[in-house]
C-alpha positions as CSV (number, residue, x, y, z in Angstrom):
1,X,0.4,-1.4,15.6
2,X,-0.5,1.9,14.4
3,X,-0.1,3.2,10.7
4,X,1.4,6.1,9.2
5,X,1.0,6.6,5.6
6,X,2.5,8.7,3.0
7,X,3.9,10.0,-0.2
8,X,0.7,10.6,-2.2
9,X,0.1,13.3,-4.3
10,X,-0.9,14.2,-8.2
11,X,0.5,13.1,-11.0
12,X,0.1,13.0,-14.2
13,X,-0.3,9.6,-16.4
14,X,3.0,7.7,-17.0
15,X,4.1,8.8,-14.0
16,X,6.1,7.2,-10.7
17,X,5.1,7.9,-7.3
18,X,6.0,5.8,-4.0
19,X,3.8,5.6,-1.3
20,X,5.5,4.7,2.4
21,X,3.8,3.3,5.4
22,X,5.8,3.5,8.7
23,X,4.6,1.4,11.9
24,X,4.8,2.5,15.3
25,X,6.1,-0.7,16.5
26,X,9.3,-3.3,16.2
27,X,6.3,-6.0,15.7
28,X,5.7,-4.7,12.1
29,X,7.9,-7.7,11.6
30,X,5.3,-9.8,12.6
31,X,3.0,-8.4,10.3
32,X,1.7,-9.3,6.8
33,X,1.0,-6.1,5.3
34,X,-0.9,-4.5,2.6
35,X,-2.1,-1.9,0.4
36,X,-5.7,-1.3,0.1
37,X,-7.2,1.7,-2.3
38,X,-11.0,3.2,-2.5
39,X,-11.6,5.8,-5.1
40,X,-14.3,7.7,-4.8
41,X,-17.8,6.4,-5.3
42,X,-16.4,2.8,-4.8
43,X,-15.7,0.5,-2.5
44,X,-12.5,0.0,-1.2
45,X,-10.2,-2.4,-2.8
46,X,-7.1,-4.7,-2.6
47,X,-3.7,-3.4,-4.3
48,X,-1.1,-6.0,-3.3
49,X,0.2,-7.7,0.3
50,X,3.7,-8.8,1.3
51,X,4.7,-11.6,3.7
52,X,6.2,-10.8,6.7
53,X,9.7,-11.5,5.5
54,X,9.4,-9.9,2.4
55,X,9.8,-12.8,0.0
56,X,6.2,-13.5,-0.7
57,X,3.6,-10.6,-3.2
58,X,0.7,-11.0,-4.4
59,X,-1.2,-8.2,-6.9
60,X,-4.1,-7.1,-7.9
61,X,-4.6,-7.6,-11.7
62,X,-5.2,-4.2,-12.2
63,X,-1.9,-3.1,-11.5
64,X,0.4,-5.9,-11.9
65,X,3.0,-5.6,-13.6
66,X,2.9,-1.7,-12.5
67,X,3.2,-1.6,-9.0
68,X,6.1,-3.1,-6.9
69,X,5.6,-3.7,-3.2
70,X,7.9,-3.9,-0.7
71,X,9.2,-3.4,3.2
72,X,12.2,-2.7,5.2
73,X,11.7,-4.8,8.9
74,X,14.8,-2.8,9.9
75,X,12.9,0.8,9.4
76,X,9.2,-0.7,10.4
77,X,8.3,0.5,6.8
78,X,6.6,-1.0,3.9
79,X,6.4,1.0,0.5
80,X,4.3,0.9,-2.5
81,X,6.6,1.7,-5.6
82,X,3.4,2.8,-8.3
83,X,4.7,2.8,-12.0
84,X,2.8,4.1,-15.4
85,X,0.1,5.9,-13.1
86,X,-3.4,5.9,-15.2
87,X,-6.1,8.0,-14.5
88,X,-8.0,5.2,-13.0
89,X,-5.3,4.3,-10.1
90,X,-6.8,8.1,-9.1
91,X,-8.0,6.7,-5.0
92,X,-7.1,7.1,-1.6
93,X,-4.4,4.4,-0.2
94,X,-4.2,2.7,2.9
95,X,-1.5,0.7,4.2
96,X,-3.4,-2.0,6.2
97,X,-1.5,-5.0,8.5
98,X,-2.5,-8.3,10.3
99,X,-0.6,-10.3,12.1
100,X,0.4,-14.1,10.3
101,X,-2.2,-15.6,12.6
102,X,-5.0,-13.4,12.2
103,X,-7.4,-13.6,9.7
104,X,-8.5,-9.7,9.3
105,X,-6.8,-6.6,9.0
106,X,-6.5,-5.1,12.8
107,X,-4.2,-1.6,11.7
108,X,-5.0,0.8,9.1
109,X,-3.2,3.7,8.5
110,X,-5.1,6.9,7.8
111,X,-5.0,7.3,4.0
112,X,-2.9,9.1,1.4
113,X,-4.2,10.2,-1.8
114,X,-3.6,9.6,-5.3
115,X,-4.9,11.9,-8.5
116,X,-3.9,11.0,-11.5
117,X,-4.5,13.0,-14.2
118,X,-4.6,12.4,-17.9
């Protein structure tokens, strides 16, 4: 399934921002998905992941608590509601999916960025 992601931008700390992620396909349904981020210098790193019904999340500690994710099967769409942005959430996102059966992330979107600044 191919990616599209979205809603990026630059903030400032304390800030909201939500990042969307449409697929191309009616199978999104069929897929786990997840937000990945990589700031610069780093390696890229796990956000939070969503079962394919919705019901099930899972966070990174560094933004529990601060992030919500979420997804819409009827609009092939999953979002990433970010809360009290800091400085250090400053990367570029990816939405990222795999089907329940799989054990790696086949589809990556292409990346939206995120600066936050203090």
């Amino acid at each position: 399934v191919q990616l599209q992601a979205s809603g990026g931008g630059l903030v400032q700390a304390g800030d909201s921002l939500r990042l969307s992620c449409v697929a191309s396909e009616r199978t999104f349904s069929s897929y786990i998905m997840a937000w990945f981020r990589q700031a610069p210098g780093k390696e890229r790193e796990f956000v939070a992941i969503i079962t394919t019904s919705g019901r099930g999340t899972s966070y990174a500690d560094s933004v529990k608590g601060r992030f919500t994710i979420s997804r819409d099967n009827a609009k092939n769409t999953v979002y990433l509601q970010m809360f009290s942005l800091k400085p250090e959430d400053t990367a570029v996102y990816y939405c990222a999916g795999k089907t329940a059966a799989g054990n790696v992330y086949d589809s990556w979107g292409q990346g939206t960025q995120v600066t936050v600044s203090s």
